[in-house]
BAKOL-18131 format. One record per residue (C-alpha): chain; x, y, z. Coordinates in steps of 0.001 Angstrom, whole numbers. Example, Ala and Ser with C-alpha at 12.3 -4.5 7.8 and 13.67 -1.06 7.14 Angstrom:
<loti sevo="A" px="12300" py="-4500" pz="7800"/>
<loti sevo="A" px="13670" py="-1060" pz="7140"/>
//
This chain:
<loti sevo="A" px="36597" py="65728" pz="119000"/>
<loti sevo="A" px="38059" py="66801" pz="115505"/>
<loti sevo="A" px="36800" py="69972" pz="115878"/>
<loti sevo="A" px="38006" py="70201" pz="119317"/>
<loti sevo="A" px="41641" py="68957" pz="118589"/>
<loti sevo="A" px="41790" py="71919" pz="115241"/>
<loti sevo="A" px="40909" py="74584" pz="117555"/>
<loti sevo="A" px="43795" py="73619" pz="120689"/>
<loti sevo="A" px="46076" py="72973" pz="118288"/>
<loti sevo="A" px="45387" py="76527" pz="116781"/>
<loti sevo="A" px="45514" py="78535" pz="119930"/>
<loti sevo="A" px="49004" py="76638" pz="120369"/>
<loti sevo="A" px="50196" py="77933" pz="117165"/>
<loti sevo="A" px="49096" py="81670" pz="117949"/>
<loti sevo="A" px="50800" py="81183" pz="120995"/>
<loti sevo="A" px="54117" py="79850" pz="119780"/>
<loti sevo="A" px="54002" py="82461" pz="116927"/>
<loti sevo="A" px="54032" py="85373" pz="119570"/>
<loti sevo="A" px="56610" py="84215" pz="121580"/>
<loti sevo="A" px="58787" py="83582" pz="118523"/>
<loti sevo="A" px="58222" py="87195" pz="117723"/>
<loti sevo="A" px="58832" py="88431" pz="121003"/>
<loti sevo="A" px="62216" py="86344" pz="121043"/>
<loti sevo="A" px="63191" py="87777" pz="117718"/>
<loti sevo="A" px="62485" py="91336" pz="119102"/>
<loti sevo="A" px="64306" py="90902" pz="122369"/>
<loti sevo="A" px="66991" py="88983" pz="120420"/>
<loti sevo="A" px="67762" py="92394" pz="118039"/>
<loti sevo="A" px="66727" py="94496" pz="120757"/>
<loti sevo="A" px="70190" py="94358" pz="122616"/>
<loti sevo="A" px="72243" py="94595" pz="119648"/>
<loti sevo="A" px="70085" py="97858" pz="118572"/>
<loti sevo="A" px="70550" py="99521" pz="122439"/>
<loti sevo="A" px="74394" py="98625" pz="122062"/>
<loti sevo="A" px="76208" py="101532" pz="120861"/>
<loti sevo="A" px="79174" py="101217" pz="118479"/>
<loti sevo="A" px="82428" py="103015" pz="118125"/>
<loti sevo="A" px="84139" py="102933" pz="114937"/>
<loti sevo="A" px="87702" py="103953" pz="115452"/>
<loti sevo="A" px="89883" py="104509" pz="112796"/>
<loti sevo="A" px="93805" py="105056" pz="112738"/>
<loti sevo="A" px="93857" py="107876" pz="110238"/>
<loti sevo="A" px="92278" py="109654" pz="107983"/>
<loti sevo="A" px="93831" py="107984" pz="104946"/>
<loti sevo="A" px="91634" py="106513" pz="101836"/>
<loti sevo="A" px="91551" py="102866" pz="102452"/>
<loti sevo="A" px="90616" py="103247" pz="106652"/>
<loti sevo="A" px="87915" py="105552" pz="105014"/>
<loti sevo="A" px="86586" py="103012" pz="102720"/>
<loti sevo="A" px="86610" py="100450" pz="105208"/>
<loti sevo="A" px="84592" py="103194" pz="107129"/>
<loti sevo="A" px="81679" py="103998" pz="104555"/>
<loti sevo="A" px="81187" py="100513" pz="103900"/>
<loti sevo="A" px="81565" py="98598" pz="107476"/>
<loti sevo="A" px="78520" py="101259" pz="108342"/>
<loti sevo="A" px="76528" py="101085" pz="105169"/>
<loti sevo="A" px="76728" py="96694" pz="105177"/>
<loti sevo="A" px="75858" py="97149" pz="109091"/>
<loti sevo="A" px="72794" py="99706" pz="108528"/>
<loti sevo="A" px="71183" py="97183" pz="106129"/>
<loti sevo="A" px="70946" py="94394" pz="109439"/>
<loti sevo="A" px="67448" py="94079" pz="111456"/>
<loti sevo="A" px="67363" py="96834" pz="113728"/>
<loti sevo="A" px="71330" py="97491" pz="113349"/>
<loti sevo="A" px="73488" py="99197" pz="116242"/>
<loti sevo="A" px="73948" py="103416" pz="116102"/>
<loti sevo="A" px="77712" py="103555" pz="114810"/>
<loti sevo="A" px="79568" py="106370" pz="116087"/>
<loti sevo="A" px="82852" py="107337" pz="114425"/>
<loti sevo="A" px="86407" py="108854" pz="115692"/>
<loti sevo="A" px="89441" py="109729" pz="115517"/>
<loti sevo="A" px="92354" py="108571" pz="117313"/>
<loti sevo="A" px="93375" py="112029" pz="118796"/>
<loti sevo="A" px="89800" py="112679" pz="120155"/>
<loti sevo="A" px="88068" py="112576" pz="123588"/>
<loti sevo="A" px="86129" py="109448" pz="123791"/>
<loti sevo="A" px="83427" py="108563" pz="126452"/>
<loti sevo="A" px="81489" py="105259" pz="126418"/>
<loti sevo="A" px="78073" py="104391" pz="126920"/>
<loti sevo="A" px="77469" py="100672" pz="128989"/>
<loti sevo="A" px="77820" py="97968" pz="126769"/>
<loti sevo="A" px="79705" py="99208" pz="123956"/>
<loti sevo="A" px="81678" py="97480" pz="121146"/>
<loti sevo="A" px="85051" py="98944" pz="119511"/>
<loti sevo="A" px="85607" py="98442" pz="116681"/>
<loti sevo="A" px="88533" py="99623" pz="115445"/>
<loti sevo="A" px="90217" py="99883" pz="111699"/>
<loti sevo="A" px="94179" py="99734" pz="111067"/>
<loti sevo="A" px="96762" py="98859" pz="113316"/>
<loti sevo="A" px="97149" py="102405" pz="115431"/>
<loti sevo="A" px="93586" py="102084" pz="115966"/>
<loti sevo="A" px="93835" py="98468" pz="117596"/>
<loti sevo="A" px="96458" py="99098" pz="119402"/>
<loti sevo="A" px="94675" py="102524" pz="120921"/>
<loti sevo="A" px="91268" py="99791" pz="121325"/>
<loti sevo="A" px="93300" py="97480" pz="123694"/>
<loti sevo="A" px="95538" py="100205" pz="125513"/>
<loti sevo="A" px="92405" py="102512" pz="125918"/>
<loti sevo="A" px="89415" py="100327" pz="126807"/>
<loti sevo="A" px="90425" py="97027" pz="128025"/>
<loti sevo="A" px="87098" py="96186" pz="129542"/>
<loti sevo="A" px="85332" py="96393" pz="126287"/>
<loti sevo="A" px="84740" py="94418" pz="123517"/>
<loti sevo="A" px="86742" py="95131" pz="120700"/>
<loti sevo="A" px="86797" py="94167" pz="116955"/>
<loti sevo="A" px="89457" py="94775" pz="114750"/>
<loti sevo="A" px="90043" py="95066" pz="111324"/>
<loti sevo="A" px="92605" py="95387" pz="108431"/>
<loti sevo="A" px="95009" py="93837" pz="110761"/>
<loti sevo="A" px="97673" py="91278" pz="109671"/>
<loti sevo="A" px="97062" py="88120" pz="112317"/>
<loti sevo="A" px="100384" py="88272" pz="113463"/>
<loti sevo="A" px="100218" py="91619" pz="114687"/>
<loti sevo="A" px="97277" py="91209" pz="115812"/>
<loti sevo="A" px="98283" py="88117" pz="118234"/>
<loti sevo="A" px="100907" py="90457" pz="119302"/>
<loti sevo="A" px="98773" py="92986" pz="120655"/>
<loti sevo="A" px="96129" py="90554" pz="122385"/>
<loti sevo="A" px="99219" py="89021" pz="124244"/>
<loti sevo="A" px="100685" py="92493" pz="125395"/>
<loti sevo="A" px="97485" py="94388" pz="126151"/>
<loti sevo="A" px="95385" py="92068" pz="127732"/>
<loti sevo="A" px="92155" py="92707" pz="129098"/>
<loti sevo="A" px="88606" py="91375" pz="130256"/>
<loti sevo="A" px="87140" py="92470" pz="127151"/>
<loti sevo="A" px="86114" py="89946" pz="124651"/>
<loti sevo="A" px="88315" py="89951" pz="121445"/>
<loti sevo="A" px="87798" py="89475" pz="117462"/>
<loti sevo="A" px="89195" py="90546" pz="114453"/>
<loti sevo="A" px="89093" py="90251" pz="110236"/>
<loti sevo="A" px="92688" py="89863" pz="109805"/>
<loti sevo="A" px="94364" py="91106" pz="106126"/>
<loti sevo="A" px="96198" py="87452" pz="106234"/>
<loti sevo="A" px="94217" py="84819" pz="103082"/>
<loti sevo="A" px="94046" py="81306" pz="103616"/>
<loti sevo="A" px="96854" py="79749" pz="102291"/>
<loti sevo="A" px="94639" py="77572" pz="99745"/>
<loti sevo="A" px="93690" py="80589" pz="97986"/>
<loti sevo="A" px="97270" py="81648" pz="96836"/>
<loti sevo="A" px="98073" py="77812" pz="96038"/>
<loti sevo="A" px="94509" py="77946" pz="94032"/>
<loti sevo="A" px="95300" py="80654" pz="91513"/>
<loti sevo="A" px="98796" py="79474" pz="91304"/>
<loti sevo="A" px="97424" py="75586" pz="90240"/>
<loti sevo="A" px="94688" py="77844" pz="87922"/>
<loti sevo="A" px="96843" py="80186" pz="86152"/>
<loti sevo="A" px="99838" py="77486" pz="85922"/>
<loti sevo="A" px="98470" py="73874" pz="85840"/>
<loti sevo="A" px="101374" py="72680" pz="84424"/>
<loti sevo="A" px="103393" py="74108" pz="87630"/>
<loti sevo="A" px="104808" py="70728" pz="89924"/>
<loti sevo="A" px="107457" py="72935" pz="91960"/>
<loti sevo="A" px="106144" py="75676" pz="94313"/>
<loti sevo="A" px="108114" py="78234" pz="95613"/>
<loti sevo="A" px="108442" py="80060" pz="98444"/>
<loti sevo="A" px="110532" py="82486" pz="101165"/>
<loti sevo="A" px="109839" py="82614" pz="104944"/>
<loti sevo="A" px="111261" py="84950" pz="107504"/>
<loti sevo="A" px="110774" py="85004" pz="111610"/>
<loti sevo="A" px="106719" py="85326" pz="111897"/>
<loti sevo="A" px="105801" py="83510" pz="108451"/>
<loti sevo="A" px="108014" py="80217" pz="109047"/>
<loti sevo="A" px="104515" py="79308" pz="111170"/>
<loti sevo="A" px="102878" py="79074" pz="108529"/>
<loti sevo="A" px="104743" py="76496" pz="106550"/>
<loti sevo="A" px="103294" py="73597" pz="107308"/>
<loti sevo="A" px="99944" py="74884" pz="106464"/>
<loti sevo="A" px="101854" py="75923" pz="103138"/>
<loti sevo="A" px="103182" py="72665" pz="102734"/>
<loti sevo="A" px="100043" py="71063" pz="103671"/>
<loti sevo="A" px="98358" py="72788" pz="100939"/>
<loti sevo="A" px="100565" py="72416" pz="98243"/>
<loti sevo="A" px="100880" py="68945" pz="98535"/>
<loti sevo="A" px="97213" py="67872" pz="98504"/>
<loti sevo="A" px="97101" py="70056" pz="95109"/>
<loti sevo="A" px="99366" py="67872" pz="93436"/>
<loti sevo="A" px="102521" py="69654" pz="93849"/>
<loti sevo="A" px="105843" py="70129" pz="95741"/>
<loti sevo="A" px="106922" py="72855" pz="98580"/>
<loti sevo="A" px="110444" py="74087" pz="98200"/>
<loti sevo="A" px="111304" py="76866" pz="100014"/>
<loti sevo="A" px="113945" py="79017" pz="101571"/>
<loti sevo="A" px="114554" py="80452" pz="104616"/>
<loti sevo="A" px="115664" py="84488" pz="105047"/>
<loti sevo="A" px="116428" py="86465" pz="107695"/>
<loti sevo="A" px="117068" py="90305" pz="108075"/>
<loti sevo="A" px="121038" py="89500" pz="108195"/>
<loti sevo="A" px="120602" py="87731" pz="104806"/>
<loti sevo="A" px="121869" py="88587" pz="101339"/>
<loti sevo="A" px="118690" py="88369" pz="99901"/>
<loti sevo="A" px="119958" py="87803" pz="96220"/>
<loti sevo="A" px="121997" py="85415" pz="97896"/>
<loti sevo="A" px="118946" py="83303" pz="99225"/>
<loti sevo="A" px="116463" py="83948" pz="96693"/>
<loti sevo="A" px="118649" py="82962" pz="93266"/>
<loti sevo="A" px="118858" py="79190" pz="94018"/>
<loti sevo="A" px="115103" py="78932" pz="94975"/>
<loti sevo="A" px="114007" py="80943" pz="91842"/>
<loti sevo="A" px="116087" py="78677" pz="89612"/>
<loti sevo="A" px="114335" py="75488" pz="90957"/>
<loti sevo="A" px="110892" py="76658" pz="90951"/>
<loti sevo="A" px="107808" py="76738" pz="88922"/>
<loti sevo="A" px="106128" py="79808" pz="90370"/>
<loti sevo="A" px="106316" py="81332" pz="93642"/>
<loti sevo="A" px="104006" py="81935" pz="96210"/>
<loti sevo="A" px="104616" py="85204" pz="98315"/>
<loti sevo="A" px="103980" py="84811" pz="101820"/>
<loti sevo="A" px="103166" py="87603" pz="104559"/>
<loti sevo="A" px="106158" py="88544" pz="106683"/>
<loti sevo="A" px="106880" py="92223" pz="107866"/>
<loti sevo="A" px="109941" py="91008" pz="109288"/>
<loti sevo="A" px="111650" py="90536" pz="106051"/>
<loti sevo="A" px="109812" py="91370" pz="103149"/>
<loti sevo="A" px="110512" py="95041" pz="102714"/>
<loti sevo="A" px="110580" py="96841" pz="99537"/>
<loti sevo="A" px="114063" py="95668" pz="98524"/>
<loti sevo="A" px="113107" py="92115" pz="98822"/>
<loti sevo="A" px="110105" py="92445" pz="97183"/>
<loti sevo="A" px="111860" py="94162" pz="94393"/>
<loti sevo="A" px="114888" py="91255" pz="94143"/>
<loti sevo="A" px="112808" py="88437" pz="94215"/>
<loti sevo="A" px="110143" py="89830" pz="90797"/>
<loti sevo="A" px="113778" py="90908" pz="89118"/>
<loti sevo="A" px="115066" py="87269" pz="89631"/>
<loti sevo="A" px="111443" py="85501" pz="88860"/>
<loti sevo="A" px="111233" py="87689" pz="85641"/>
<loti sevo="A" px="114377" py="87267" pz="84413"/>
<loti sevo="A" px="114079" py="83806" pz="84863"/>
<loti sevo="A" px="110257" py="83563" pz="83473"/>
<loti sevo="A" px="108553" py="81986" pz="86956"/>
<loti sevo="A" px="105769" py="83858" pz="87631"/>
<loti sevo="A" px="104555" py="84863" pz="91420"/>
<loti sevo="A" px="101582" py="84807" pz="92998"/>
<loti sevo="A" px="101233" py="87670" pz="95299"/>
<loti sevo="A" px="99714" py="88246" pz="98405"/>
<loti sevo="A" px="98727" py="92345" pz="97844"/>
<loti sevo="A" px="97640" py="94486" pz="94869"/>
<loti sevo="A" px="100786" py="96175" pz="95003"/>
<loti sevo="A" px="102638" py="93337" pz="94331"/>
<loti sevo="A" px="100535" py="92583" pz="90904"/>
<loti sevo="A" px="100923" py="95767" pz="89602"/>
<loti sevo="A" px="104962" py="95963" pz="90692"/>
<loti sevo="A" px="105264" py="92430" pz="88386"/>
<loti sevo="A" px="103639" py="89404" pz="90040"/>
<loti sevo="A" px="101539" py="87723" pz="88108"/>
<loti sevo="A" px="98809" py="87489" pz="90060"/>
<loti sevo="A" px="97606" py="88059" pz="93297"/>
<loti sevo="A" px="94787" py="87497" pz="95956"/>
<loti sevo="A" px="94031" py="89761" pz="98917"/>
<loti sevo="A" px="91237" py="91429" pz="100445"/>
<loti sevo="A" px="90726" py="95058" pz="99579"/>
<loti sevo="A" px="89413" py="97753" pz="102160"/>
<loti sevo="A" px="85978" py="96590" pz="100768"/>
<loti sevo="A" px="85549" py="93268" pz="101455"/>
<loti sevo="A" px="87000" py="93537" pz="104968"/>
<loti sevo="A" px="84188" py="96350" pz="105467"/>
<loti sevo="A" px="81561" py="93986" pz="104069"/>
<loti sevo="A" px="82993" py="91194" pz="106464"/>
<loti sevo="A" px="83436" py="93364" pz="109461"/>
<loti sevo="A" px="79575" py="94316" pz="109474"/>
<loti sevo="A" px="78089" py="90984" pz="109030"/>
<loti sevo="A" px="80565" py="89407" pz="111393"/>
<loti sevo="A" px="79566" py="92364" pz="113870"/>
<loti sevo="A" px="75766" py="91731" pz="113493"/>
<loti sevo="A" px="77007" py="87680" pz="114602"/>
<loti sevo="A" px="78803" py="88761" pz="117316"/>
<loti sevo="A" px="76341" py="91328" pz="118663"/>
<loti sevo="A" px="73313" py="88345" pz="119038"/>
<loti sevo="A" px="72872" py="86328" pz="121635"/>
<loti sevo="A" px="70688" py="83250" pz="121163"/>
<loti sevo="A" px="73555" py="80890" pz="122209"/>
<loti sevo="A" px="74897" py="80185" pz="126149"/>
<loti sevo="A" px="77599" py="82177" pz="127321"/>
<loti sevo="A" px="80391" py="79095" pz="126095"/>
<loti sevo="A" px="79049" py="79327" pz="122371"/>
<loti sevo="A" px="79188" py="83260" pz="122765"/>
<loti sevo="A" px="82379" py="83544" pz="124032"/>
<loti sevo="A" px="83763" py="81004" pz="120714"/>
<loti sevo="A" px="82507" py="83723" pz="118020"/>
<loti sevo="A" px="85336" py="85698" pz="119390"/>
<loti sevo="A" px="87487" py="85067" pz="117711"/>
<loti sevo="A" px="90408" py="86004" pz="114650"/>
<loti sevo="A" px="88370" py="85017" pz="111205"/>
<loti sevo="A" px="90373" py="85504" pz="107698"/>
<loti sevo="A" px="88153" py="87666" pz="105306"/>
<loti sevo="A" px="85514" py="86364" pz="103886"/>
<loti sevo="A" px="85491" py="87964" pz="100764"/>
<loti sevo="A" px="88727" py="88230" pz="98899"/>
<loti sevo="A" px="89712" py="90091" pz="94983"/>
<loti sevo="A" px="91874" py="88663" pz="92135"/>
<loti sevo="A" px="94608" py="90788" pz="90413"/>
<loti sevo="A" px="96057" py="90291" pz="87085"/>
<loti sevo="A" px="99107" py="91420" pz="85461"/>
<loti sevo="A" px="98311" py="90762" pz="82019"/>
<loti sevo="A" px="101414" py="92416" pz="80483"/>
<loti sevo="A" px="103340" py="89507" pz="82761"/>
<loti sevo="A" px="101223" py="86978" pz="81804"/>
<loti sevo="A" px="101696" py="87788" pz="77657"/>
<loti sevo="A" px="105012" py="88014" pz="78686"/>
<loti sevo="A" px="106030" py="84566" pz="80060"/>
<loti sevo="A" px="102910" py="83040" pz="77862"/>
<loti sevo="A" px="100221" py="82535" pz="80119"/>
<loti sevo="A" px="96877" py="82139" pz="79045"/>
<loti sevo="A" px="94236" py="84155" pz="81366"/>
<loti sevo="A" px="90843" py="84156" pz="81192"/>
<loti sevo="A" px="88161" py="86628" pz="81157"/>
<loti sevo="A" px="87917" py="88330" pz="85229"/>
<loti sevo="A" px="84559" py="86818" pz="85180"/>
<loti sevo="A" px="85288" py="82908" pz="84704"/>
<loti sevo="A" px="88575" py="83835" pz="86590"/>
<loti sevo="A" px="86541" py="84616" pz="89352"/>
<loti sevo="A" px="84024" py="81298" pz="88445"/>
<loti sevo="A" px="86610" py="78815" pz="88368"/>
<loti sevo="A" px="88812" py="79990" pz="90928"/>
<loti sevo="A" px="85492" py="79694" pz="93666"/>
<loti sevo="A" px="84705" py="76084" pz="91889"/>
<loti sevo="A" px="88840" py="75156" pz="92498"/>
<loti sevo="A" px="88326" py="76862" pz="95984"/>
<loti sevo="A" px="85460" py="74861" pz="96481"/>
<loti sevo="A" px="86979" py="71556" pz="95716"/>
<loti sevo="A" px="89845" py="72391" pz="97859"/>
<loti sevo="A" px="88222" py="72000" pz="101081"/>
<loti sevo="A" px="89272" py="68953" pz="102461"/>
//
């Protein structure tokens, strides 16, 4: 009986095993017999990058999907069940207008704009995106790193980033610390609005807004912080190197690196059709870079560390930040 029971149970096993397999093989099967289209909004650098690495991160998947790449400005015919996806904001926008029965990722898009161009081009496609936008923790966790001493936080919203205040708020009060903030709009002296806050604050925090923070602004508010010795946490590379202190974004890199594994997610299909259709969705990049300034920081006396325990004790913060 022993004997009997070892050898049924066995033959189970060999059974289970092969239809496990064959799942896994049907499973990759449809991702590897959907074609994709990378479309990208010019030929500058950074789409590029996002380019050579979205295709390289996606070639390393289990039996990953044949990427074909294009242009905006050429003739595009696609095979049945295709996915766009589509780098920069020209290219999105192109996506939706061209192909509103297909899937469509996007990428290196700010979240805003992107919610702009879902509501005005809508279509029976299914929808996603790795938006340029960071959580808001991240900016308030390098701020509380580099400047622990820091109780007052900073900061300037316009038309599309006063939604995010709360969350700003939110986060800046569970650190420990206190929100005070301004409000500016395009008919604004921005000297006018950004002097008073400056003088009260600790640091600022920069936050997202193409409505209002143009050049000029950008320029005004690191004068006033510097002369004034609050440093500011930025939200681009740019603004590090132009005189923030820091900042924390996600370079054309990571959101290549993001954009391939969240494809290879999106593209199986082991769930129901209700836990399917929730992956599509807007996701803020996984993967994010720290900039420096260290002539600002020597200059207003701030003590950085080494990129590598910058990078250490900024995930541990990050980490114990999620509440």
């Amino acid at each position: 009986m022993q004997g009997r029971r070892q050898k049924y149970n066995g033959s189970n096993l060999r059974r289970l095993f092969v239809c496990l397999s064959l799942f896994v093989v049907a499973l990759f099967a449809n991702a590897a017999e959907s074609p994709v289209y990378l479309l990208l909004s010019s030929e500058r650098p950074y789409y590029q990058e996002v380019s050579a690495v979205f295709q390289k991160a996606l070639a390393e998947q289990l039996d990953a999907p044949t990427v074909h790449v294009h242009g905006l400005d050429q003739t595009l015919r696609m095979a049945p069940n295709s996915t766009v996806v589509a780098v920069g904001s020209k290219a999105s926008e192109h996506a939706l207008r061209r192909f509103p029965d297909e899937d469509v990722l996007s990428l290196l898009m700010p979240a805003a704009a992107w919610d702009e161009l879902c509501s005005r081009l809508p279509g029976t496609g299914r929808r996603a995106a790795v938006v340029i936008d960071q959580p808001l923790q991240r900016s308030v966790a390098l701020a509380k790193l580099l400047v622990p001493s820091a109780k007052r936080v900073g900061a300037v919203f316009g038309s599309v980033s006063v939604a995010s205040k709360p969350l700003l708020y939110d986060a800046v009060q569970r650190s420990g610390m206190e929100l005070i903030y301004a409000d500016l709009s395009i008919d604004d002296n921005p000297v006018g609005v950004l002097s008073p806050l400056v003088q009260q604050a600790d640091l600022l925090i920069t936050v997202a807004d193409r409505a209002v923070f143009n050049k000029s602004v950008a320029k005004w508010l690191l004068y006033l912080s510097f002369r004034q010795k609050v440093p500011v946490i930025g939200f681009s590379q740019s603004y590090a190197k132009a005189g923030a202190l820091a900042a924390v974004y996600s370079s054309p890199d990571n959101i290549g690196h993001h954009g391939a594994e969240l494809l290879a997610f999106l593209l199986t299909s082991e769930e129901g059709a209700a836990m399917q259709a929730q992956k599509w969705r807007t996701y803020f990049p996984k993967y994010y870079t720290l900039e420096v300034n260290r002539e600002v920081a020597r200059a207003l006396n701030i003590t950085v560390p080494t990129m590598n325990s910058l990078y250490q004790e900024f995930q541990s913060l990050l980490e114990s930040m999620r509440w």
